[in-house]
N, C-alpha and C positions, 0 to 999 in steps of 0.2 A: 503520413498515412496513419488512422487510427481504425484499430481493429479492437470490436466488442464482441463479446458474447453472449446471444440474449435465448429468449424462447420465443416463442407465438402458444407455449401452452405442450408442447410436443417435445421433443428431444432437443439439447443447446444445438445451440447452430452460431458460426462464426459471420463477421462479416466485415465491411469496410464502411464506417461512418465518414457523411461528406461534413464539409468545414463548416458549416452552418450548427452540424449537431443534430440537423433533422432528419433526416434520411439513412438508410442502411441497406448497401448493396452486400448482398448473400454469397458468402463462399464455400469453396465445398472444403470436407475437410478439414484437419487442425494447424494452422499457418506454421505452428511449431516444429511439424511435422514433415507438411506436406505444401507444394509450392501454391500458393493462391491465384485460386481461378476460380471467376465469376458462374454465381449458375445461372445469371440472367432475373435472377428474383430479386425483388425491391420489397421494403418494409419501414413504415413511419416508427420511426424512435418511440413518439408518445403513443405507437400500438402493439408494443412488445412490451417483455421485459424485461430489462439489460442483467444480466448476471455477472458475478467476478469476471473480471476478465482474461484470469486463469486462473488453476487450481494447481501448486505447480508440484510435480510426482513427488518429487524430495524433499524440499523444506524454502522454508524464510529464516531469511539470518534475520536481524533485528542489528540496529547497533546504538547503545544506548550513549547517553551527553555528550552528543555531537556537534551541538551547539552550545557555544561557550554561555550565554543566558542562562538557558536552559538548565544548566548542571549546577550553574547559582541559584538558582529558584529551590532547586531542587538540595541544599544546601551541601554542593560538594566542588570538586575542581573537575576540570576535564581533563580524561584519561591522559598519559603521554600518548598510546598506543588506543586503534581502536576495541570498544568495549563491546563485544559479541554477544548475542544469544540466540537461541533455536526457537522459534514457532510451529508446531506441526500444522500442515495444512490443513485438518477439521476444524481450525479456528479461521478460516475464511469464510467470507458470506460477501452479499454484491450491494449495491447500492438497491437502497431502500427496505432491507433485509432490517428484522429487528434484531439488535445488539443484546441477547439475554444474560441479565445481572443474574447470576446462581445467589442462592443464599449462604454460602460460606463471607460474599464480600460484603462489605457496606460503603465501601469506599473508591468507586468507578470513576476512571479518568480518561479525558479521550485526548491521544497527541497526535496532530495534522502533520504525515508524511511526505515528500516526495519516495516513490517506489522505482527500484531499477528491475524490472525482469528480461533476467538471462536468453539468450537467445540459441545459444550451443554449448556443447561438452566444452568443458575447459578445466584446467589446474595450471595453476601456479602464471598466471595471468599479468604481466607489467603493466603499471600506470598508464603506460603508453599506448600500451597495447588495447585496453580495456575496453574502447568503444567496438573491437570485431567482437568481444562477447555480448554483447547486450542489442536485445529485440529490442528494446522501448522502454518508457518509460508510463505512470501510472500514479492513484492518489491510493493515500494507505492512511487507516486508522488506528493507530495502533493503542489501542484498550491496554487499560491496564487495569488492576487492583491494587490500588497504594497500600492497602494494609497486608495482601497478602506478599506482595512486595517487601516489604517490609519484616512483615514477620519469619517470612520463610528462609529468607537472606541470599536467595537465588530466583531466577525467573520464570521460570516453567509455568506455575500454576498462573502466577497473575497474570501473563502476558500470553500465555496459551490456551486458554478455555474455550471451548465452542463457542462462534461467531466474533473473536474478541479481535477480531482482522479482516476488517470492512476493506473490500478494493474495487475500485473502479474510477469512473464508469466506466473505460478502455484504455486503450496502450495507444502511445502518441509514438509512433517512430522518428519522425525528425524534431528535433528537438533540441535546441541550444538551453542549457540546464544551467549556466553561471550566473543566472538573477535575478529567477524567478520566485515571486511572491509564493509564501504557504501560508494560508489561512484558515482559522477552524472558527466556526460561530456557531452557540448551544439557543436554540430559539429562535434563531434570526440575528443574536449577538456577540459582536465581532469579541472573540477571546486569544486567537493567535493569530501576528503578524505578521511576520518574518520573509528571510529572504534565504533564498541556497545561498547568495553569496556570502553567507555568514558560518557555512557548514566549515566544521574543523578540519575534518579531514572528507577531501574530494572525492566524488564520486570514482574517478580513474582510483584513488590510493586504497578505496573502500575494494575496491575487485581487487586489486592486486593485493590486500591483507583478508581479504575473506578466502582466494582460489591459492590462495598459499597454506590453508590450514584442508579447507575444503574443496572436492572436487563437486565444480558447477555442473547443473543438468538443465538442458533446455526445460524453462518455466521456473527454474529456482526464482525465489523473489528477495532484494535487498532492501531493507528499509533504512533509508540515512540518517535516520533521528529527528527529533521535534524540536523547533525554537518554543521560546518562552510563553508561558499566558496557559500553563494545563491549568485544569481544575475539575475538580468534582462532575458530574454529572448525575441527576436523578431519573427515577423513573418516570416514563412519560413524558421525558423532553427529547427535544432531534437533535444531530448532532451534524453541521455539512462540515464537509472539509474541501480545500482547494488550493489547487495547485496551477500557476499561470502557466498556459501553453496547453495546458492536459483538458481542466474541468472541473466541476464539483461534484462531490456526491454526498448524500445525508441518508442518516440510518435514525430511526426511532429507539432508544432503549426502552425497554421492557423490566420488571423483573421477574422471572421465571416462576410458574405457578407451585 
């Protein structure tokens, strides 16, 4: 099942996209919430607008060099333990949403997520257990500022700024997640490759080390980390990212007037 969240121009409104990606039957109410049931309304994809496909009340974990690549490029090892951190939710925006550079950064980088979003209260959660917490799963962008990154020596600012956590285009609920392609291409060209099967620590170990520190809230968002291939991004270029099974979504950067 893939559940989006778009407008027609009115208030978000939920709904169920058919396999095709064309189509969107309307549901009432927030499926996080409330049990899904059709209102009988139908809507073409290409005549809405899809937005995040949630906003989630409490937070996104982040977890950084989760792919062993990745933390080489990036010139370091991967953690023993995974590497956390906090995204406030005003730094989401949806597909096709512009990604605004501030002018504190000069150094914007975009890394192609798979996204796990929570499905119910939970703490302290087993590996095993992990699949009764999670609605689905989703593409995430996860922006960053290498310099501020870098300079600040924590992550708040660079990886939290308004719109710096592109997601969509929807939440895939069935989902077998052990080998699927992540892809990110700035222009139309292919910059990340990757595969989950290359993630260090699994999605099951990822909930059972995040719901051990934090207690989950339906809509919290997890991001597993980026394989190899980040790079700069300028203004004026798109950015898609993709996730096999889910979809793609590209965002334009801007930088902020």
């Amino acid at each position: 099942m893939r559940i989006c969240r778009f407008t027609t121009g009115d208030d978000p409104m939920f709904g169920l996209v058919d396999g095709a990606g064309e189509k969107i039957a309307e549901i009432s109410g927030d499926p996080l919430y409330t049990r899904i049931e059709l209102t009988g309304a139908t809507h073409r994809v290409d005549q809405v607008r899809l937005l995040a496909p949630v906003i989630p009340r409490s937070k996104i974990i982040g977890i950084g060099k989760n792919y062993a690549d990745h933390a080489a490029e990036m010139g370091g090892e991967v953690p023993a333990e995974p590497l956390m951190f906090l995204i406030p939710n005003t730094a989401v925006c949806g597909p096709d949403d512009p990604v605004v550079i501030p002018s504190v950064t000069t150094q914007v980088s975009y890394e192609a997520e798979l996204a796990v979003v929570i499905g119910r209260l939970c703490k302290d959660v087993s590996a095993e257990q992990a699949g009764t917490a999670i609605l689905g799963y989703t593409v995430a962008n996860d922006v960053t500022a290498r310099d501020l990154q870098s300079n600040d020596g924590q992550w708040a600012r660079a990886k939290g700024m308004d719109t710096f956590c592109p997601l969509g285009p929807w939440i895939e609920t069935d989902l077998d997640i052990d080998d699927l392609s992540v892809v990110s291409r700035v222009d139309g060209e292919v910059r990340q490759d990757g595969t989950t099967a290359d993630l260090v620590h699994g999605v099951g170990a990822l909930i059972e080390y995040v719901s051990a520190a934090f207690t989950l809230l339906p809509g919290d968002v997890i991001l597993t980390g980026t394989p190899a291939g980040v790079g700069l991004v300028e203004p004026g270029q798109r950015v898609e990212v993709e996730v096999e099974g889910i979809g793609a979504m590209s965002n334009p950067f801007v930088r902020a007037d």
